[in-house]
N, C-alpha and C positions, 0 to 999 in steps of 0.2 A: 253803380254797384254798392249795397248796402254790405261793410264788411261784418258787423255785428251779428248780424242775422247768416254769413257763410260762417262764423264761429259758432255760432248756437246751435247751426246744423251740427256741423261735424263733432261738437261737445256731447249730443245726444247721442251720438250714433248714428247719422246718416252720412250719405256721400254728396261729393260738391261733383259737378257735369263738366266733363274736363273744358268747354267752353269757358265756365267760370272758376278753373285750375288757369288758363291762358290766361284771362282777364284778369285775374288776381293778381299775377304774378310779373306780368306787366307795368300793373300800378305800381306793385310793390318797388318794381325798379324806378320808374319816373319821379317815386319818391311821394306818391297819394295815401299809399297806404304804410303808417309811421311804422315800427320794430315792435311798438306795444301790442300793435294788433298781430302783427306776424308773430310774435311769441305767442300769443295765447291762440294762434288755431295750429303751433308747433306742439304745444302742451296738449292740445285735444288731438292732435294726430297721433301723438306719444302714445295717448292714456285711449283712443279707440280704433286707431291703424286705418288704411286705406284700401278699398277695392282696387284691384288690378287696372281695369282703365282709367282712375284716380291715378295712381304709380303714373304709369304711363305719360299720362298726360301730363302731370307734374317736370318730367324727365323733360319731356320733348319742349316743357317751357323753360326751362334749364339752361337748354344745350341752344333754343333759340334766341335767349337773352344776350349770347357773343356771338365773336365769329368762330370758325372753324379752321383747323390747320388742312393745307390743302398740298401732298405729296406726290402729284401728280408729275409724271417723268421724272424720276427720282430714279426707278430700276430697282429697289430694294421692296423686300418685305414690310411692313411697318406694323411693328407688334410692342405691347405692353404691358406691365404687368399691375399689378394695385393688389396689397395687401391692407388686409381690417385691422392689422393695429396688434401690436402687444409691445411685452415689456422686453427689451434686449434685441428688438426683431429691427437689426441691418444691414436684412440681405437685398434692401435694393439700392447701396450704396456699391455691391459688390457682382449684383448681378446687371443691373444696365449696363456699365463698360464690359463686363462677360458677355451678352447678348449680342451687343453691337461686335465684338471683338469676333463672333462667329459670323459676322454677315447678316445681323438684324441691323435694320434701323429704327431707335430704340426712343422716341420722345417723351421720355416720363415724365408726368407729371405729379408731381405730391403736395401735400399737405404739412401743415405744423403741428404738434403735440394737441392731442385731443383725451380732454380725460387724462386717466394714469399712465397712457402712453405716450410714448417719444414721436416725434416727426422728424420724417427724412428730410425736410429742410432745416430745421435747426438743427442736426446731426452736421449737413454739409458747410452749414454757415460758421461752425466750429472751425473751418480749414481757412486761413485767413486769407482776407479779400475774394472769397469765393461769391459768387453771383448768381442767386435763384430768381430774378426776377427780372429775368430777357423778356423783349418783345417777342412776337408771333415770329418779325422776319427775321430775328438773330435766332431766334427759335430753330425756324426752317436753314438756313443759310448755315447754322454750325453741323446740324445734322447732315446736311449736304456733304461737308466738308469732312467730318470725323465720325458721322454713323450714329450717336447720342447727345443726347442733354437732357440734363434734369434741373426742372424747372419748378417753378410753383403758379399758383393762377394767376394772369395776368388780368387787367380792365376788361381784357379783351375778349376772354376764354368764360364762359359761362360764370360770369359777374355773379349772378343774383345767386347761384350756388356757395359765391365765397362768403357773401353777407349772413346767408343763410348757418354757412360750419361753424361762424366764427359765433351765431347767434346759442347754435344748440348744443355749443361747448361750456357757457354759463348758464341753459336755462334747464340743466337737468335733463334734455333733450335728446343723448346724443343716440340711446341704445332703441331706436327702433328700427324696423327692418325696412319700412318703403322710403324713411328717410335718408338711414345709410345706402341704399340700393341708389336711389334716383342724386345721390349727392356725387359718390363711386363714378356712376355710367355716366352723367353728364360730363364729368370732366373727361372722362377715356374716349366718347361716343366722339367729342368734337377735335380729340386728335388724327383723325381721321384714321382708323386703325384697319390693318385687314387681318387683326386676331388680337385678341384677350387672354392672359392668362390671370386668374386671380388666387390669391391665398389666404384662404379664410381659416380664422384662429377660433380652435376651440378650446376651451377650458376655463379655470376659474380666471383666470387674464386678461380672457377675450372679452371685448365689448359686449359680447352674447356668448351667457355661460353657459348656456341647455345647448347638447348638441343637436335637436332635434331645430333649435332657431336657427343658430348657424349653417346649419345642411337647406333651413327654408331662406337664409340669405344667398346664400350660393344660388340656389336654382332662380330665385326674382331676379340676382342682377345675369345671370344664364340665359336667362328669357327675354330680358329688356335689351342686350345685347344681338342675341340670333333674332330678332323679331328686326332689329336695325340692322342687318347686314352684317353683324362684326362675330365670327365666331368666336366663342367665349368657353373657356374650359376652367375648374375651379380645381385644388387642391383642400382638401383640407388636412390642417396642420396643427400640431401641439403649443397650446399654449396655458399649459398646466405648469409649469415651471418658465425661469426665463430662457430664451434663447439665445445662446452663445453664453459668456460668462459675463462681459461689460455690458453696466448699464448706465444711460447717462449722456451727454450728445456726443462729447469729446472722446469718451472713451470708447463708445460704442465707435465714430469714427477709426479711431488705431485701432480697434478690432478687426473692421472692415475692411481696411490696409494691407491687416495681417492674412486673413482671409485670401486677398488677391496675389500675395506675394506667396500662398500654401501654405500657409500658418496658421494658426488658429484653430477655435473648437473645431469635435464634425460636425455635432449637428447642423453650425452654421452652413458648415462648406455641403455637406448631402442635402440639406435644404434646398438651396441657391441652385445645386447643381439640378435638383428635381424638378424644378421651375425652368429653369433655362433649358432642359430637355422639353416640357409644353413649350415652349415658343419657338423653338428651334421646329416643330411640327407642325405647329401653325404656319409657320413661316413658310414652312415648306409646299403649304395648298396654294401657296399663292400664286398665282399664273401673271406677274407684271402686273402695275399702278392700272387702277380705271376712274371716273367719276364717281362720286359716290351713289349716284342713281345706277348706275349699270353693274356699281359693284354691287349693290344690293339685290338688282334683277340677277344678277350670277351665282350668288349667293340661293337667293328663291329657288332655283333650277336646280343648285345642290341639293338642298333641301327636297325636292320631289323627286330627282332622280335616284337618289341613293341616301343613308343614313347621313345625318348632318355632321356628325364623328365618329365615323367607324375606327374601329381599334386601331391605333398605328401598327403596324407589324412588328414582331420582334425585332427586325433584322434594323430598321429604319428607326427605332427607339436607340439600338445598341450602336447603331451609325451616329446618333444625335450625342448620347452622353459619349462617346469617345472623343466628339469635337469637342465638345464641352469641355472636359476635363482633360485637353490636350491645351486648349486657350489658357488655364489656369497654369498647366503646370509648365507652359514655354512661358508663360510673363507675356503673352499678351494680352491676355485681359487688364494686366496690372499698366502696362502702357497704354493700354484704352481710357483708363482713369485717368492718367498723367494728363494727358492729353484734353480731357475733358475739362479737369482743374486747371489747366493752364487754359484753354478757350475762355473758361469761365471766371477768368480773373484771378483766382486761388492760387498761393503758394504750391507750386509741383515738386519742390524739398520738400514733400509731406509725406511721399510715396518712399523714400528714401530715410525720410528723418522723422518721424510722428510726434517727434518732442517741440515740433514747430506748433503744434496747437498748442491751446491758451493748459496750464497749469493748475489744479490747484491747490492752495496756500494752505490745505491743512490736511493729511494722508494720515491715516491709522489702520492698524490691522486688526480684524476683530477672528478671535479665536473661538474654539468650541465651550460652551459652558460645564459642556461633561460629556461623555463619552455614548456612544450607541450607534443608531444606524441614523441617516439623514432620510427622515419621514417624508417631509416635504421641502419645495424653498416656494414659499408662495408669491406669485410674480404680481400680484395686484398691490400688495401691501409695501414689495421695492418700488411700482412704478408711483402709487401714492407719496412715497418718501423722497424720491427723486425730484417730484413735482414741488413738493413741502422745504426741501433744501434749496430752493432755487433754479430748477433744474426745467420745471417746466411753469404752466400759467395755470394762475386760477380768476385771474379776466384777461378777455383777448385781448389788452395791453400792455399786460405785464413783460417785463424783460426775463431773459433768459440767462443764467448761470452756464455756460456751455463745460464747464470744469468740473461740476458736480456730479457725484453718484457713488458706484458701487462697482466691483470685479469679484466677481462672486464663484468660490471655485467648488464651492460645495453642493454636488446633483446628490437626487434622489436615490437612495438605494445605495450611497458611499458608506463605507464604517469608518467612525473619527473616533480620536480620542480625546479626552478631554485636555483641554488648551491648545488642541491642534487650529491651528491659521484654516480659516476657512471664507473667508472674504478679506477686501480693504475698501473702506470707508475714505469716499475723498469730499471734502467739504470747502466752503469758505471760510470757516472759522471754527472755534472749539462747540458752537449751540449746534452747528450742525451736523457733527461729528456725534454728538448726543445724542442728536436724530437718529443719526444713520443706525447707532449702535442700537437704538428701542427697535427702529425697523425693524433690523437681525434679528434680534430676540424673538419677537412675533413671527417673522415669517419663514424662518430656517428652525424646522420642529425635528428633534433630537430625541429617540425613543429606541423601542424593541418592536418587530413586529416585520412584516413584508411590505411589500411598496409597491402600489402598482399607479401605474401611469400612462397617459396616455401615448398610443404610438404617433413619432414624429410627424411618418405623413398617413395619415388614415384611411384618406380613399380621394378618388378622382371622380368628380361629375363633369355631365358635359350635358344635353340636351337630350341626350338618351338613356340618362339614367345615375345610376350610381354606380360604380367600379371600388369594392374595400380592399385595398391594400396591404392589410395589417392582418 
């Protein structure tokens, strides 16, 4: 394999024959082909995208580079969800133990802070002694036992995809769509799922700002999902401001907390709860565990015999969110967590006391500069600053600050007056309390005028189309 010449294609604008997507990617793993050369046909995939059977084939080299989790005789559902990322967004710290807490069995798996966003693993690694990085068989064996875990990728779980995140998190990489799609599905494809929910962020926040990209990510990882067996339903959701008020791993953590104990923003909790009503539907097609061959022959048969998502019925939506929001407000969702933080090593006084996470050593309040209506709070510019304080990486080595960020109480469309408290700045020290407060400045715009924004959850895709909500 001459890799020079598969770069110079794909630089000009051709495609590589998923034969030599397998073979590349292969090497890549055996270690033939160094990082320098995979950066630069990352940067040509960036700067010219991939045909469909390109995607494809990419994915399927992905998800064949590990093993696969295999939930065979288990008896449960096994559904998941994966979110693209934004600033404030930990609703699946909140929604896992809720999902499982309903009768899913929930193996999520996540990621670490990418860009100006948070990752739900350094979120959780904020809970002390908490453990995201089980093998496959404590993987399998706790889900057994208590119905969830959240994890992050193991050796074992589509390898060449973690080389890959960690690569197009420093190489300017990270916002194209067959990238994001095939990096998503391989890690969801090989938990062996029998449903998909995803929640795809749009606005100035998201990864992909044009909603017209984000609606074309939703339907590729749509496709790459129903084409493998796993029905796959997408949300898309607001990420024009941040979500929830805390930003930041710790905070957003006791946010999450709060959230499971019925506390906290709504948007958090109607999100969360929007989400865990998809999966609770999913769950619901399920007819008991099969092979993965015969689930996808079953799947096919759906597929021809009738619409591959036909509307759920009122009656059976209104069935799903009332389990929902019965799990939240008895406290079992909140002892589903417990439960989970204690399998997983983490202090379980955290569900109870939030002041057990880590601290930090320098808190201020930053007030309004003057008075009017709150225009915007722009969530790219807090997650940049978060990132910039300590909070998250700008190489995939970097340590994590988990104590750093922001509690932001001021939404769009508020009237303040001037010196009214409108966030609190938590730093390590007084530079980045500095920080925080330039953030604010920039990203919380103070004027006269109307505000319009984006609605929370905007519409539902599924393999038949587009459903708007809003």
């Amino acid at each position: 394999m001459f890799v020079p010449g598969l770069i110079e294609r794909k630089r000009d604008g051709g495609a590589l024959a998923p034969e030599e997507w397998g073979e590349l990617i292969a090497a890549y793993q055996a270690g033939t082909v160094p990082d320098y050369q995979m950066a630069a046909l990352l940067m040509a995939v960036f700067l010219r995208g991939m045909t469909r059977p390109e995607t494809a084939a990419l994915l399927d080299a992905m998800v064949a580079s590990g093993r696969c989790l295999d939930f065979a005789g288990l008896g449960l559902p096994v559904v998941d969800k994966h979110s693209t990322g934004g600033v404030g967004d930990k609703v699946s710290l909140v929604l896992a133990p809720l999902a499982a807490a309903c009768g899913l069995a929930v193996p999520m798996m996540s990621g670490r802070g990418l860009g100006h966003t948070g990752g739900t693993l350094d979120k959780l690694e904020s809970i002390p002694g908490f453990r995201t990085g089980l093998t496959l068989d404590e993987t399998l064996a706790q889900i057994a036992r208590i119905g969830v875990a959240m994890i992050g990728q193991t050796p074992e779980i589509a390898p060449v995809d973690k080389r890959l995140y960690a690569m197009r998190d420093v190489t300017a990489t990270v916002e194209c769509i067959p990238l994001i799609a095939c990096s998503i599905m391989s890690k969801k494809l090989a938990e062996g799922l029998d449903g998909l929910v995803l929640d795809v962020k749009q606005g100035s926040g998201a990864f992909i700002t044009d909603p017209a990209k984000s609606l074309e990510l939703a339907q590729a990882m749509i496709a790459l999902g129903e084409d493998r067996g796993c029905p796959t339903v997408a949300l898309l959701t607001a990420m024009d401001r941040p979500l929830g008020r805390a930003c930041g791993n710790a905070l957003e953590t006791e946010e999450a907390i709060m959230a499971l104990r019925g506390e906290g923003p709504e948007d958090l909790r109607e999100e969360t709860v929007a989400l865990a009503v998809e999966m609770l539907l999913l769950g619901g097609q399920t007819r008991g565990r099969t092979d993965g061959g015969a689930r996808k022959a079953a799947h096919e048969k759906r597929r021809t015999d009738a619409p591959t998502h036909p509307q759920p019925a009122s009656a059976a939506r209104a069935a799903a969110e009332r389990r929902v929001r019965e799990a939240l407000s008895s406290g079992k969702a909140a002892e589903k967590f417990q439960q989970m933080v204690e399998a997983q090593g983490g202090n379980p006084a955290v569900l109870e006391d939030p002041s057990v996470l880590p601290q930090a050593l320098e808190v201020e309040v930053y007030y309004a500069p003057k008075g009017g209506t709150v225009l915007r709070v722009e969530p790219r510019t807090i997650g940049r600053a978060v990132v910039e304080m300590g909070g998250g990486r700008t190489k995939s080595d970097d340590d994590v600050d988990p104590t750093v960020g922001f509690v932001i109480t001021a939404r769009p469309g508020q009237k303040v007056h001037a010196s009214e408290a409108l966030a609190s700045i938590f730093a390590k020290d007084p530079a980045g309390i500095a920080l925080g407060k330039r953030a604010l400045d920039a990203a919380i715009q103070i004027g006269q005028g109307t505000v319009e924004m984006l609605p929370l959850i905007a519409a539902r895709v599924t393999a038949r189309g587009v459903e708007k909500l809003a």
